[in-house]
Every structure is written in C-alpha cells, then in structure tokens.
N, C-alpha and C positions, 0 to 999 in steps of 0.2 A: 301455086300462086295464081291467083287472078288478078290482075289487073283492068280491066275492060271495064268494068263500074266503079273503080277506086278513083283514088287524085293519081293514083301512077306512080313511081319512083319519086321519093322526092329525097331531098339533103338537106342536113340540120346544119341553122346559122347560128354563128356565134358574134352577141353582141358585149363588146367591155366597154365598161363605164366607170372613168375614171373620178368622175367629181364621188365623195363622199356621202356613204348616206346613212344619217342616222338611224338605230334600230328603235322600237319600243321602248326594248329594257334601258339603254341612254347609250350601249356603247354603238360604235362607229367602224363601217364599213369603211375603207379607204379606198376600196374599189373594185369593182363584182362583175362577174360575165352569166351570162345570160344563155342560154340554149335554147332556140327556136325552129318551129317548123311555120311554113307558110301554105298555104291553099287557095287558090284561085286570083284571081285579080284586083287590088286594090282598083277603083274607080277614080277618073277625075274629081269628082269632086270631095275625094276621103272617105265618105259615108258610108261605105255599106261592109266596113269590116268587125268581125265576131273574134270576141275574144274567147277560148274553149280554157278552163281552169281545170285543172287536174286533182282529183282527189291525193288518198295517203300516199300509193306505191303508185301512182301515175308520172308520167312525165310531159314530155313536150310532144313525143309522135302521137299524135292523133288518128290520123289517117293513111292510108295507102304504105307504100312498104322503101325499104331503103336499100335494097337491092334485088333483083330474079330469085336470088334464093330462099328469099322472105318467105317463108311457110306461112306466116299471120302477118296480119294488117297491124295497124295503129290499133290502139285501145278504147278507140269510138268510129271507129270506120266504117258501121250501119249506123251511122247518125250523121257524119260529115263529110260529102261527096258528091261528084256531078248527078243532080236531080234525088239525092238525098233529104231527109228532112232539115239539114242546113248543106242547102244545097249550093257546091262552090260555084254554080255555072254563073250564080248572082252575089254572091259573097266574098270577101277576102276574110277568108278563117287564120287564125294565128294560135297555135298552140306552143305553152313556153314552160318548159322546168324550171319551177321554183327555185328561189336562195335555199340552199342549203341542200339540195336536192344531191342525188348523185347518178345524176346522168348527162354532166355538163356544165351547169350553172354552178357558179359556186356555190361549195357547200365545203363538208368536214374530209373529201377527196383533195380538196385544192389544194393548194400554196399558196402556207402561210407568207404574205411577202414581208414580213417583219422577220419571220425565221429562218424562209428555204427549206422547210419541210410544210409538209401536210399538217393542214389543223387539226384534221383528229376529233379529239373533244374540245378543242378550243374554237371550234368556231361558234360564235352565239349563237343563244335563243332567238329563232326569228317566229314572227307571229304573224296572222293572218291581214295584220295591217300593215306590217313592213312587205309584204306580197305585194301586197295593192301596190305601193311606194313606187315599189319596184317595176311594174307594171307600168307604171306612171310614165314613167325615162323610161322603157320601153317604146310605148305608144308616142312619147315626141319625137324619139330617133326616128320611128316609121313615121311620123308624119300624120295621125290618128289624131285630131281634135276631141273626137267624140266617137265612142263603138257604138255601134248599130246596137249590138246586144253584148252582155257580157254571161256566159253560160257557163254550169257547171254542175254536176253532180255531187252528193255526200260534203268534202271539205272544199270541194270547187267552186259547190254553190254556198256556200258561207264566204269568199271570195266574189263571188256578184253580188250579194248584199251589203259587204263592205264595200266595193265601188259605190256601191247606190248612193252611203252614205257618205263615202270620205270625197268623192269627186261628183257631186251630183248634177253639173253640170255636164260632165266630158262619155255618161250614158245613156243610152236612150229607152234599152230594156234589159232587166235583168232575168236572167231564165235560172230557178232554184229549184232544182229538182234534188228528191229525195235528201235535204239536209236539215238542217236546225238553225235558229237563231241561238242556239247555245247545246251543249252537249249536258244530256243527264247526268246525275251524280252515276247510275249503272254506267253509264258511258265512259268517265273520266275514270271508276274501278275497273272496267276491263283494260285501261292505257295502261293504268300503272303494275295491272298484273303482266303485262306484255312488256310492258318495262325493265321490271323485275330480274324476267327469264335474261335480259339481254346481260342487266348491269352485272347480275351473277353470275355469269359465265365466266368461269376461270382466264377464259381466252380474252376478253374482252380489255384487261389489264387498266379501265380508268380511264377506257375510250382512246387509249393511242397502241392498238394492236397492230398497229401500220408498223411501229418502230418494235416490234417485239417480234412480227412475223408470223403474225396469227388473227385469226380471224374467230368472231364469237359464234362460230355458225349454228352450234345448241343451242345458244340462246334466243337466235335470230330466227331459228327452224320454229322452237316451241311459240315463240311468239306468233309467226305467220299462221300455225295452225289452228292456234286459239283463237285469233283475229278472226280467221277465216269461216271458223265457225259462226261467228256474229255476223258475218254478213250473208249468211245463208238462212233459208227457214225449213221450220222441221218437214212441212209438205213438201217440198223440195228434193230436203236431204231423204226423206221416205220413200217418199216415187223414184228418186234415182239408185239409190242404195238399199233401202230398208234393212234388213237383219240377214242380209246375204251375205254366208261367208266365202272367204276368198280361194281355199283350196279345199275339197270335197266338200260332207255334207256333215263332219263331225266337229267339234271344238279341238284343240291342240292340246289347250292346259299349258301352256307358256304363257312367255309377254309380248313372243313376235306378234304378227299379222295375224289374228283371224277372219275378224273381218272387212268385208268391199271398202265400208267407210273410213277403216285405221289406214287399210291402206294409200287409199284417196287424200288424206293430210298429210302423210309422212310425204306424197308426192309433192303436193304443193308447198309444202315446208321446205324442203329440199331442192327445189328448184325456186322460191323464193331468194333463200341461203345460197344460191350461187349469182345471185344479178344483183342482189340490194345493197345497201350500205346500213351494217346496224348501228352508226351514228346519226344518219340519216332518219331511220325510222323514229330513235328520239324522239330529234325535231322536230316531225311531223304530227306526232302522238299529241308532244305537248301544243304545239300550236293548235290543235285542235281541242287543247283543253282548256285554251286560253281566252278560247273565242267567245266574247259576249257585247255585241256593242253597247247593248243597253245598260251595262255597268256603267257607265260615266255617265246616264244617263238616270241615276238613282233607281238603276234597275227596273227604268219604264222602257219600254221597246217601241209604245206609240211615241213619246219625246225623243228617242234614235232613229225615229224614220221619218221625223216631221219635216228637214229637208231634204227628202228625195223628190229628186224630178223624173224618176224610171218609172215606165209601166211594169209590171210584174206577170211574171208566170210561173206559178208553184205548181207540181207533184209530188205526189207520194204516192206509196205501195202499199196495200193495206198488211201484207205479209213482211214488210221491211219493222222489224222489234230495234234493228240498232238505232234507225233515225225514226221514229213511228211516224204517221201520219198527224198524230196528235201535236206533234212539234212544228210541223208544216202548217197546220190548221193553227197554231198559235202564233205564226206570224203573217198569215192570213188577216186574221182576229185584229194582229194590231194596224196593217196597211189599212184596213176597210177604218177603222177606231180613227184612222190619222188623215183618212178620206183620200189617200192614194188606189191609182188603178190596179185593178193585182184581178188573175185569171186564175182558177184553182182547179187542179187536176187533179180527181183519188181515183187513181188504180187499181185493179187486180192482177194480182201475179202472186205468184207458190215460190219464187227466185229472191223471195227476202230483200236485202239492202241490193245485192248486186243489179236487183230486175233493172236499175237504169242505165246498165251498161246491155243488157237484151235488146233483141230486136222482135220486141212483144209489138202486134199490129195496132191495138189501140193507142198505145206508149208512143209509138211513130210516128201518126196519124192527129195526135192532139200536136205534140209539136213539130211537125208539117206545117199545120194548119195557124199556129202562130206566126212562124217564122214566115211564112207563105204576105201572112199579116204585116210584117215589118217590113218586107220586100216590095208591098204594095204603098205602105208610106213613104218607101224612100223611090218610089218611081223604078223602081228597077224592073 
C-alpha cells in the first residue's frame, strides 16, 4: 500500500434519513441510509465540493484505502487526490453508494423495517432520478447549496446530467464522461441477458436467497463475465491475451481452461460473486435501462436540457462499443442545439468502456485542465 499520494486512510459515514421519499415508480421509502466517503476540505463558503457518481459495481470508496492492509485504493484513486486531476488540496470530494447499492446504503441487504428481515427482492426499483433525490438530502445534510461539479463515468455520468436537469440551479458543472443520454437497444439486450443468468439460477429462489441460504453465485459469475466483456475492447483483450493458452502449447479437448482469456473471466467472475449482491446488480441493470430524460420530453433531448444552467464536459473513447462515442457526441449535438456550454473530449485508448477508470495521460490531462478551470472560477 501507498499512501503518500492518496487522500490516506479514510472511513465510511453513514447518513439516515428519516423523512420519506418517494421513488419514480410511486412507491415510498420511509427511510434510507446512505454510505459515504469524504475527501478534503469543505470551504467557508460551501463552494468548491465535487460530487463523484459511481457507475454499475462501483460504490462510495473512491479514493485512498480503509485500512494499512489495503492492497488497492478506491476505484478512482488516479483521478481523485492531493494534486490529482480533482485535486482534494482545493476540493471537498464526496463519494456515495447508491439506494439500493450493497455496500451500505440501503438497498436489498437492509432491513425491511416493516418486516425485520432483509428485503431481498422487495426492495423497489430505483432509477437514475430517485439517485439524484437522494443525493439531494444528501447535499443539505452537508450543507452543499450548489456542487462545484457533479462527475461521473458510464452510469455516474448519466447521474450528472440528471442533476443538470432535475436541480439546475444547485450545479455548476457537470463532468460526463464515457456515458449516454440513453442506453442502446444492444445495451439494454446485454442487461437482460445478464439478467437472465441471475433470475435463473436455481439458487437465486425469487430474489430472497437470504432466507433460503444460498446465494445465486452461477448466475451472478456468468453475468459478471459477460458484462465484462462489454466493457473491454478486442485491442485490448488482443494485446493482453491474444490466443494464448494457459497450460503448454497443445489444446486439452475439454471444457476446463484453455485458454489466458477463459481464464481471466472465470477470475473476475468469481471474485465479482464473492463481494456483490445479485439483487443489487438487478437494480442497477435496470436503472440503467431506464434512463432517458428526454422521454418526458417527446423524446427531444434539446427540450430536456433547455433548463440547465451547467457548463458541460463530455468524453468518450473511440474503442468504448458499450457507450460509443457516438452517444457522447449526440448529447453534444443537443447542449450545442439548446446553446448550452459543453466542452468535448474524443479519446484514444484500446481499454474499451473501462479506459475511464485508466490513468491514460491525455485522459488526465484534459480533466486536469478543466477542473484546474473550475478551481479558478471559484477563486480557489
């Protein structure tokens, strides 16, 4: 472990909030906790805190680690840190697990407090706007009028564009890198095949394997692996693996391991399937299938952004096939259509979707350079 260029040890707060909050679909929270981490100094005058949105299997640690024995950092810890490109020396960073998440916040882990058990599959659908909500009573409890910036990768930054929209007062910039103003129709077929592997899993019993004693870990394995493929690209997967097999130089003629690559997803399958919740993942799938703001808005995306008051900064990867660039450049298309400010970053990198969790130097170096930007409006 290093520590010397991180935020350093830090510990995760827990915020409960008892007033009620209504979901999307109509039904009602009676009262939900929240899991957060903190980074640097909120300022006198509020302003210069960054809210960091976590993609599918992301949570609330961001940065630095949670104890000496911490082998790895947070899950954006070359992005968020002393003299990093959101750099905490000048920022108050906040990284928070999601409703429904299961690493703290309520989600299908809790207690149901109507029952005294865990919800299981009973706890609703939540979507990318009950997030925001949430978010919302978040930032009043800290005392947060308005985020400096609200940033996120893949489903994170679909979560800054909905701030943009639903609070466009309480943001000042939104950072959308590598996401979508909507997920393709391929996109929303790879959920439901990832779905699929979970709901079927003998183990999995209807979503309340808690009370059965089993856990859908086949289901949850196969889906990680497949997932995982979609966020990788074939240059990638080529230059690291290629057609390398894993023990000598012949084929087996079985169904075990032959080769680098099978091996390489039954690991990440496997070690997915020991930390996740597959009620959880669900949740996350479908909220990401959900997500359209421009739907209420007869499916125009310039009349969904017409009141934002956020500057913008979009990237994409030209090698990311799950969210393309193409989907970045179409909400591009509609900021510029609706005469809002928006800054556009297209990438190279061979790292597919993941390239925005990398620490590729151009990748860093564009938002340095913004963030550097916002640091200077707000006098810091």
């Amino acid at each position: 472990m290093q520590v010397s260029d991180s935020v350093g040890i830090v510990r995760p707060l827990q915020f409960t909030f008892n007033a009620p909050l209504r979901l999307q679909n109509g039904s009602i929270l009676p009262r939900f906790e929240l899991t957060v981490e903190t980074y640097g100094t909120l300022n006198a005058q509020k302003n210069n805190a960054v809210l960091i949105c976590h993609a599918l299997s992301g949570h609330h640690h961001v940065a630095g680690y949670h104890s000496p024995e911490d082998k790895r950092p947070g899950w954006w810890d070359n992005m968020v840190g002393p003299g990093k490109p959101v750099d905490t020396n000048r920022f108050f960073v906040v990284g928070v697990n999601n409703l429904g998440g299961c690493h703290g916040s309520s989600g299908p882990l809790s207690t149901n407090p109507f029952t005294g058990e865990a919800y299981g599959a009973d706890f609703p659908v939540v979507t990318v706007k009950d997030w925001v909500q949430s978010q919302m009573m978040l930032a009043d409890r800290l005392g947060i009028e308005r985020w400096a910036a609200v940033m996120g990768g893949s489903l994170g930054g679909m979560q800054a564009l909905q701030w943009a929209i639903d609070a466009p007062e309480r943001i000042a910039h939104a950072v959308v890198i590598a996401s979508a103003p909507k997920l393709s129709t391929q996109n929303i077929a790879f959920n439901e095949v990832a779905r699929q592997a979970i709901l079927t899993d003998p183990d999995f019993h209807n979503g309340h394997y808690a009370r059965e004693g089993t856990v859908p870990r086949r289901g949850l394995r196969i889906a990680r692996m497949m997932g995982h493929i979609t966020y990788l690209a074939e240059e990638g997967l080529g230059k690291k693996f290629g057609r390398q097999l894993k023990g000598g130089n012949s084929y087996g003629y079985h169904y075990d391991v032959d080769f680098e690559v099978e091996s390489y997803l039954r690991y990440q399958g496997d070690k997915f399937a020991d930390v996740f919740d597959a009620n959880t993942y669900l949740l996350m799938t479908k909220a990401l299938d959900y997500f359209d703001p421009a739907q209420e808005h007869r499916h125009d995306l310039k009349a969904a952004l017409a009141r934002t008051q956020a500057q913008f900064f979009v990237a994409s990867f030209n090698s990311d096939w799950r969210f393309a660039p193409e989907r970045s450049e179409e909400l591009v298309a509609a900021l510029v259509a609706a005469k809002k400010p928006v800054q556009y970053v297209a990438l190279q990198s061979h790292h597919g979707h993941d390239a925005f969790l990398m620490d590729d130097p151009a990748y860093m170096r564009a938002v340095r350079i913004y963030f550097n930007r916002i640091a200077q409006g707000l006098a810091l």
